[in-house]
ROBA-453449 format. One line per field, with one value per residue (C-alpha): residue number from 1; chain; y, x, z. Coordinates in nm, 4 decimals. Each point is the difference from the previous one (the first is absolute). Layout:
<sites>
nr	c(NUM, ...)
kette	c(A, ...)
py	c(Y, ...)
px	c(X, ...)
pz	c(Z, ...)
</sites>
This chain:
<sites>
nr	c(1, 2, 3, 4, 5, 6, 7, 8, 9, 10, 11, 12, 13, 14, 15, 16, 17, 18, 19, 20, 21, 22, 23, 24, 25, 26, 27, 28, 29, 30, 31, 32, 33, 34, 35, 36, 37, 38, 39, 40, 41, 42, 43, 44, 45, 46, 47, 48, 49, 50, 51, 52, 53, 54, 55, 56, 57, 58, 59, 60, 61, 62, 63, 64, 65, 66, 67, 68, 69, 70, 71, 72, 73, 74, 75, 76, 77, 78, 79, 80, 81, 82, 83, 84, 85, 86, 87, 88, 89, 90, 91, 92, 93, 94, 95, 96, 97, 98, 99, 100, 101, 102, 103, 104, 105, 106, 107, 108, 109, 110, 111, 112, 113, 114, 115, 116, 117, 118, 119, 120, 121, 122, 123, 124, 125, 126, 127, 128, 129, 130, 131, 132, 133, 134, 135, 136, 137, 138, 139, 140, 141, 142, 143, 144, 145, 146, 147, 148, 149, 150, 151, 152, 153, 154, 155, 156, 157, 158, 159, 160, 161, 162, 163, 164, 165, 166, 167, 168, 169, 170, 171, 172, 173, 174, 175, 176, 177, 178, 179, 180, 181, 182, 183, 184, 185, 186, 187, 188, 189, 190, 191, 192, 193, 194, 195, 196, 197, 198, 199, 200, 201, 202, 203, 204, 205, 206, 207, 208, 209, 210, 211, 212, 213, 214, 215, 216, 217, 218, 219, 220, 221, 222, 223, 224, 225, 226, 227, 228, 229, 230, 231, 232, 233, 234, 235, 236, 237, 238, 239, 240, 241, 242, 243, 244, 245, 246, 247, 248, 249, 250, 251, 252, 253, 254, 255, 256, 257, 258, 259, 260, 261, 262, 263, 264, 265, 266, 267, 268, 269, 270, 271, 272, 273, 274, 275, 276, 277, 278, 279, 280, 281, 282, 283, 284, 285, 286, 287, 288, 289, 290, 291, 292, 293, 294, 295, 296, 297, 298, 299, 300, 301, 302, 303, 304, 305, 306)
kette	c(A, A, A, A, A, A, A, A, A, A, A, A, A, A, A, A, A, A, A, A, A, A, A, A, A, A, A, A, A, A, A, A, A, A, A, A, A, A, A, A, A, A, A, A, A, A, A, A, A, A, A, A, A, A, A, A, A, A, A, A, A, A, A, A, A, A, A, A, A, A, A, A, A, A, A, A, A, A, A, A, A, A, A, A, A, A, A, A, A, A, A, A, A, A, A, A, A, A, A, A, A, A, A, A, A, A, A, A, A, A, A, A, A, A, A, A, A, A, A, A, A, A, A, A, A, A, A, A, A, A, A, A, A, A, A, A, A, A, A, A, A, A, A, A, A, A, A, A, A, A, A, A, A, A, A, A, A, A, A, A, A, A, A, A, A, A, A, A, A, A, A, A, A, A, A, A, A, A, A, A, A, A, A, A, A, A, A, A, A, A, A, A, A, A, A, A, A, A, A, A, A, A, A, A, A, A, A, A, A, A, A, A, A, A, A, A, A, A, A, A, A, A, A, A, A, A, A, A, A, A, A, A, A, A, A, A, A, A, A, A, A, A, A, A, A, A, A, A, A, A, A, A, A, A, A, A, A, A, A, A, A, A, A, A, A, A, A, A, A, A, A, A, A, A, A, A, A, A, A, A, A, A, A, A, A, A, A, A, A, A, A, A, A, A, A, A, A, A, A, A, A, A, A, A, A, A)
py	c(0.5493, 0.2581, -0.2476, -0.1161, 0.3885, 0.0336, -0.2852, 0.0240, 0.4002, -0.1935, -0.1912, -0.3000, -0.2992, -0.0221, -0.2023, 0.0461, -0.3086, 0.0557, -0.1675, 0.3882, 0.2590, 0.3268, 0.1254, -0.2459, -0.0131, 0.2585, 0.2338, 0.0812, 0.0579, 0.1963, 0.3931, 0.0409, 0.2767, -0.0143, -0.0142, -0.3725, -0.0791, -0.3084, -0.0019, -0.0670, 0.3474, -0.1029, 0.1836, -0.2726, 0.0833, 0.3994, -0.0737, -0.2332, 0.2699, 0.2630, -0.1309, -0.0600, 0.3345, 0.1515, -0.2504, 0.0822, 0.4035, -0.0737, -0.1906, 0.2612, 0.2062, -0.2842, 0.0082, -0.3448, -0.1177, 0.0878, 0.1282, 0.3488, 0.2228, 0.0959, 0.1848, -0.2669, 0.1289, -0.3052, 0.0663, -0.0758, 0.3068, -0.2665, 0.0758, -0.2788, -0.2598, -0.0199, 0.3732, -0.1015, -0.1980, 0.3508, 0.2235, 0.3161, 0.2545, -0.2701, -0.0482, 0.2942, 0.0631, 0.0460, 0.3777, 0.0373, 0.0582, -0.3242, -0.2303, -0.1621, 0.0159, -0.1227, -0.0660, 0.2260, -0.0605, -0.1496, -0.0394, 0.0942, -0.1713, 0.0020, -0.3765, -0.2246, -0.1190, -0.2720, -0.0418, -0.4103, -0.1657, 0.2464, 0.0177, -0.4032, 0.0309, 0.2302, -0.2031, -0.3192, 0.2040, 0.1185, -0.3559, -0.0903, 0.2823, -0.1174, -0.3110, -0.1775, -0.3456, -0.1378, -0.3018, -0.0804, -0.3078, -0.1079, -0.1466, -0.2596, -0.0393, 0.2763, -0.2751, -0.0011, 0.3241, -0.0482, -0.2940, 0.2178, 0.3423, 0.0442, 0.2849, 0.0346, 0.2704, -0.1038, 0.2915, -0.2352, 0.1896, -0.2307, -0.2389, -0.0351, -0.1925, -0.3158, 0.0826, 0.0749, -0.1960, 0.3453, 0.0015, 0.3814, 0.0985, 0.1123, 0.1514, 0.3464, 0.0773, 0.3321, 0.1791, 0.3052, 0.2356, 0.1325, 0.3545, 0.2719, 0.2772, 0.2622, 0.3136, 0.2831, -0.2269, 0.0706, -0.3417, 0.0031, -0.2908, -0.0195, -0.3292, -0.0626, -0.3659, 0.0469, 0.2225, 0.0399, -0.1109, -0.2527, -0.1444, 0.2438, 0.1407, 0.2300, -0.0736, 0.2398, -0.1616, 0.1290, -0.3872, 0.0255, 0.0933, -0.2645, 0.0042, -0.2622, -0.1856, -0.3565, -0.1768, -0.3815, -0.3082, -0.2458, -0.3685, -0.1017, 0.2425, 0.1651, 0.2595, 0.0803, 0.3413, 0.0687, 0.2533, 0.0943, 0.0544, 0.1958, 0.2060, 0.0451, 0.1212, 0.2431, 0.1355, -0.0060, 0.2169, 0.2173, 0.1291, 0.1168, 0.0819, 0.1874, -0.1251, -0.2370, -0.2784, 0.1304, -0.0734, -0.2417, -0.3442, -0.1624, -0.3291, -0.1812, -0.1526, -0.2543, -0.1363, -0.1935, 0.1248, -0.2234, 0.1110, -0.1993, -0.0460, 0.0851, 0.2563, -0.0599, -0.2757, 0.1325, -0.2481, -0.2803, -0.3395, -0.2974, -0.3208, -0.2575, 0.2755, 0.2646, 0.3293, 0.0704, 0.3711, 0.0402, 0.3428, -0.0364, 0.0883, 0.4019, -0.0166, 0.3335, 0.2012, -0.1872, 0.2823, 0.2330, -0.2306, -0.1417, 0.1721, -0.0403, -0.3340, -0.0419, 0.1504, -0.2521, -0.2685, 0.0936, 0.0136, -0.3216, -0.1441, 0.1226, -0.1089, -0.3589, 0.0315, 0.1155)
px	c(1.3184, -0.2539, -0.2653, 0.1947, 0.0192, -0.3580, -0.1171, 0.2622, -0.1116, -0.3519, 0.1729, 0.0015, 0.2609, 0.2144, 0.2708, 0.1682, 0.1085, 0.2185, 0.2669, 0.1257, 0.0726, -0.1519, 0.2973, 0.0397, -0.3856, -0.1682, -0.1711, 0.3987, 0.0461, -0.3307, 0.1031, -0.2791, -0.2506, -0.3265, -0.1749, -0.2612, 0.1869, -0.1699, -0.2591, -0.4042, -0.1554, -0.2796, -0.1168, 0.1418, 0.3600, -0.0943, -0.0667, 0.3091, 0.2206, -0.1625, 0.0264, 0.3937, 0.0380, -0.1341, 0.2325, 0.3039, -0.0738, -0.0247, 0.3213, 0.2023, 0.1642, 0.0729, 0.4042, 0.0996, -0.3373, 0.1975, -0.3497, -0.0030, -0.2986, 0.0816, -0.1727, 0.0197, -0.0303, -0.2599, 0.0805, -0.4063, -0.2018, -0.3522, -0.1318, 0.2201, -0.2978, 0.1899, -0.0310, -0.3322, 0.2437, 0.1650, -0.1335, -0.0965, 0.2535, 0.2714, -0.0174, -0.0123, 0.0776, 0.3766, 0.1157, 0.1517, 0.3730, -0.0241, -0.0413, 0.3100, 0.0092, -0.2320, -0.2502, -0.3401, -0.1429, 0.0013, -0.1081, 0.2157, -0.1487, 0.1492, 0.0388, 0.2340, 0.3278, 0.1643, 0.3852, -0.0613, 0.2895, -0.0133, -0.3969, 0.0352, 0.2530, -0.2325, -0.2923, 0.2371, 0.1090, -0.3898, -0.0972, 0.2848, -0.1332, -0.2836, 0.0572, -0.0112, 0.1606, 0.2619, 0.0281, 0.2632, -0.0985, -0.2122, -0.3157, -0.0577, -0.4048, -0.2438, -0.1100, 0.3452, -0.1489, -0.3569, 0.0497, 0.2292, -0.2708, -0.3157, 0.0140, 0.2622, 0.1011, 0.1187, 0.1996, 0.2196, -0.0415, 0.1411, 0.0896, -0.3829, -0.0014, 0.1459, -0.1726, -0.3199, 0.0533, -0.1447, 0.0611, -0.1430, 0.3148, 0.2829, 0.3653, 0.0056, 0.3991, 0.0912, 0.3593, 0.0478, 0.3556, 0.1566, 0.1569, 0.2093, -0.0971, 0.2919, 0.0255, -0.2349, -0.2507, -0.3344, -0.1980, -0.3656, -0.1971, -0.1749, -0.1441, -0.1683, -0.1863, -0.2121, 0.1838, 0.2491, 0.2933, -0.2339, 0.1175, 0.2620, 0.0034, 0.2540, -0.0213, 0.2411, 0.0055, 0.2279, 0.1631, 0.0461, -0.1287, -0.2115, -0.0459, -0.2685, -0.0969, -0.1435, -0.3099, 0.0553, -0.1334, 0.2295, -0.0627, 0.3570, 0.0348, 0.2861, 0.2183, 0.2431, 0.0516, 0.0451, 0.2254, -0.1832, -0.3035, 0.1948, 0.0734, -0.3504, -0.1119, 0.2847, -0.1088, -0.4105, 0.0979, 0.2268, -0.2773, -0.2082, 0.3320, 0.2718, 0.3188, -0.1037, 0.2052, 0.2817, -0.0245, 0.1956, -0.1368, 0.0122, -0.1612, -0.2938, -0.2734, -0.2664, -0.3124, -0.3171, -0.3101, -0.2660, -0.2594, -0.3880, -0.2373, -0.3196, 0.1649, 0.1340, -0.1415, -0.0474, -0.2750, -0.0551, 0.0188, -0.0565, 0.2761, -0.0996, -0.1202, 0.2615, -0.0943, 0.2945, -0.0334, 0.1145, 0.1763, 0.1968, -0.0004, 0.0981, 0.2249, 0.1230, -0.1933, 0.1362, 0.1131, -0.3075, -0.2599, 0.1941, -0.1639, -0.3344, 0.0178, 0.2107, -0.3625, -0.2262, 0.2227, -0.0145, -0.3787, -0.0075, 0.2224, -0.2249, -0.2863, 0.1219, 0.1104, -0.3698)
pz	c(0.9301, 0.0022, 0.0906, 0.3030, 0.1549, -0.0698, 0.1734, 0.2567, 0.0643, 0.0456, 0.2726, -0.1957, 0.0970, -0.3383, -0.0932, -0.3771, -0.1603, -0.3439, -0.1949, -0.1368, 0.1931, -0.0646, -0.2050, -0.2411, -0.1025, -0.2831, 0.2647, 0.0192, -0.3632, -0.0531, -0.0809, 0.2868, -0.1565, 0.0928, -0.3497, -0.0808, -0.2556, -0.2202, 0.3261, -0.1459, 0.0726, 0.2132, 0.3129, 0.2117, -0.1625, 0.0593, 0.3474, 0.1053, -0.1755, 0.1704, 0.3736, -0.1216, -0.0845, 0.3102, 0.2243, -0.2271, 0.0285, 0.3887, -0.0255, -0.1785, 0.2942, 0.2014, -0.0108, -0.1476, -0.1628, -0.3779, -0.1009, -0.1574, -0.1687, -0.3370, -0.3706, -0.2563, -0.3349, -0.2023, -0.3941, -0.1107, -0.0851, 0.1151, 0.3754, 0.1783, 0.1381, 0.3069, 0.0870, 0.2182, 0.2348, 0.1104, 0.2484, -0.1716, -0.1558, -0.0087, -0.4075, -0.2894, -0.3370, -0.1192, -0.0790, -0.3989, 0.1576, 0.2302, -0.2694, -0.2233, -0.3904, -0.2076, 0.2943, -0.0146, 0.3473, 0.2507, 0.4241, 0.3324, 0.2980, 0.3750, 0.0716, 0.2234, -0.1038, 0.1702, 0.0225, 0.0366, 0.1271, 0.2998, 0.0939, -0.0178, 0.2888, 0.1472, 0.0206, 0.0857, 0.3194, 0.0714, 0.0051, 0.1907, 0.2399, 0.0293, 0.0822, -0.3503, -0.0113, -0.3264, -0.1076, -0.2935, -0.1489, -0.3383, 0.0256, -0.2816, 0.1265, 0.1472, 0.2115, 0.2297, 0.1063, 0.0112, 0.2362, 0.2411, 0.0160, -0.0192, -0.2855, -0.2395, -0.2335, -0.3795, -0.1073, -0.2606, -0.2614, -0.3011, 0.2408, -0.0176, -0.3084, 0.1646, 0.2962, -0.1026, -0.3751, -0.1023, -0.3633, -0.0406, 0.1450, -0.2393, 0.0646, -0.1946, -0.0314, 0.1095, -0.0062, 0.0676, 0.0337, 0.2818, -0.0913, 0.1630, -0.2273, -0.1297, 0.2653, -0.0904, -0.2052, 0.1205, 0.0365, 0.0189, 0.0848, -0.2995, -0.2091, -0.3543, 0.0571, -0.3183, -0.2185, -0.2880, 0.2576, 0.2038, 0.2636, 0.1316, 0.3115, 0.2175, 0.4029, 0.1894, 0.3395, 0.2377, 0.0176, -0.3668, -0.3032, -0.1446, -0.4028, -0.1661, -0.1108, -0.1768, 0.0314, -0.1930, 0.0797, 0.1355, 0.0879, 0.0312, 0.2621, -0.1425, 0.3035, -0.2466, -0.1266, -0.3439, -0.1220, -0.3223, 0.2016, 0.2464, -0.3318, -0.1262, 0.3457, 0.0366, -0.3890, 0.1071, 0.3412, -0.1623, -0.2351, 0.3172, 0.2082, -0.2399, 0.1253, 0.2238, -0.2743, 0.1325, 0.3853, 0.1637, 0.0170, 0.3500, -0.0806, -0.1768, 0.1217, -0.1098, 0.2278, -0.0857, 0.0526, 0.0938, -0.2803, 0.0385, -0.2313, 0.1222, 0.2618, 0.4007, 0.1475, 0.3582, 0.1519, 0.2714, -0.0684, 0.2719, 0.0633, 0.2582, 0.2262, -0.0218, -0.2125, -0.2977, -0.0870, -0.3677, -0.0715, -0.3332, -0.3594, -0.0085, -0.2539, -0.0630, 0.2388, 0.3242, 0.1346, -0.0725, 0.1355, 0.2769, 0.3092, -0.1212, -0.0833, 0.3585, 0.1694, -0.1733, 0.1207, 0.3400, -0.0280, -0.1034, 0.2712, 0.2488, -0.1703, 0.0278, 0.3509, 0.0370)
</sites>
């Protein structure tokens, strides 16, 4: 989707052809923060995140766009990698009395968090704006498409696998907890993704409060949420959140991420004439390298159109 308003902001003629709508895909189950997680830390991966950031900070007052500027507590006492992505000031060490129990340091930085379900109506209605076409159908062949434009842009994700018969890809199972936390309990948006309660992390979005999370392969593709797991991530967030076991739970949620070995595959590739853009493969950093990779994309449409 994010491809479609950048090309169609370009003035691009774009038409959007899916099987899913945007609601019922993983951008919708993603808890939205704008962190690379499991992303290669190249300076192509700096950059992308980078340009996301600065369109998501840009984004942030505009009633409706469910994007919101937040301090997210990282429990890892190393210099996060990804600190060169922010513009300067935005990341600094945690203070004694900010960190939970049993945790000896850690980093604050200023970074985007998205409330998903609602920026993914957002964009939908930007496109729509703009002039953005939908299609609801499934395409069983990139060459349907190719035949019927001269440049097409594969954002499958693991749909790609068929598509593309791109065995890198893998589906890494995520579920995460949606929480009303008791009245009074202060809740942070805090994570530990290396650490003695790794992976837990504690999204207050104003939609909901999102509490993670799980990171397992998982050929069979498996939506169902598990109770026990629902359990152990309750247990993991409580540790960084006292009290937070105790909230209300609203639902559970479980998405796939499209994980690639080897990294994104963003590049051109030529069928019969007709330029297929690739953009796929961000597992779980979708969300923080989506504008970025969004601009490239549009480069490389007009490149093709010459």
């Amino acid at each position: 989707m994010t491809c479609a308003v950048a090309l169609a902001e370009a003035g691009g003629s774009v038409v959007v052809v899916a099987d899913t709508p945007p609601a019922d895909t993983v951008s919708a189950v993603a808890g939205g923060l704008w962190f690379p997680y499991g992303a290669d830390r190249s300076d192509l991966t700096l950059a992308r995140a980078r340009a996301t950031y600065l369109r998501f900070e840009q984004l942030a007052p505009a009633v409706g766009a469910g994007v919101e500027m937040v301090d997210y507590l990282l429990l890892d006492d190393a210099d996060p990698w990804w600190a060169r992505a922010l513009p300067p000031g935005r990341v600094r060490r945690a203070h004694a009395h900010e960190l939970p129990a049993g945790y000896g340091g850690g980093h604050v930085a200023h970074v985007p968090l998205v409330q998903s379900p609602r920026h993914l109506e957002f964009l939908e209605a930007s496109a729509r704006a703009l002039g953005v076409a939908f299609e609801r159908r499934r395409v069983e062949a990139l060459t349907e498409l190719t035949s019927l434009a001269p440049v097409v842009v594969n954002c499958a994700g693991l749909g790609a696998r068929e598509l593309c018969g791109d065995t890198r890809l893998s589906a890494l199972r995520g579920q995460v907890v949606h929480l009303r936390p008791p009245p009074g309990l202060r809740v942070p948006c805090v994570a530990d993704d290396d650490g003695p309660n790794a992976l837990a992390y504690v999204l207050p979005r104003p939609d909901v409060c999102v509490a993670g999370g799980t990171a397992t392969l998982d050929e069979a593709s498996d939506l169902a949420a598990d109770p026990a797991t629902r359990e152990a991530i309750l247990a993991r967030c409580d540790a960084l959140v006292p009290g937070l076991s105790s909230a209300e739970v609203l639902a559970d949620r479980v998405g796939l991420r499209p994980v690639r070995s080897g990294g994104v595959r963003l590049e051109t590739e030529d069928i019969d004439g007709a330029a297929l853009i690739h953009d796929y493969g961000h597992g779980g950093a979708g969300w923080t390298l989506a504008w970025g990779c969004a601009e490239e994309v549009r480069g490389l449409v007009f490149d093709a159109l010459g």
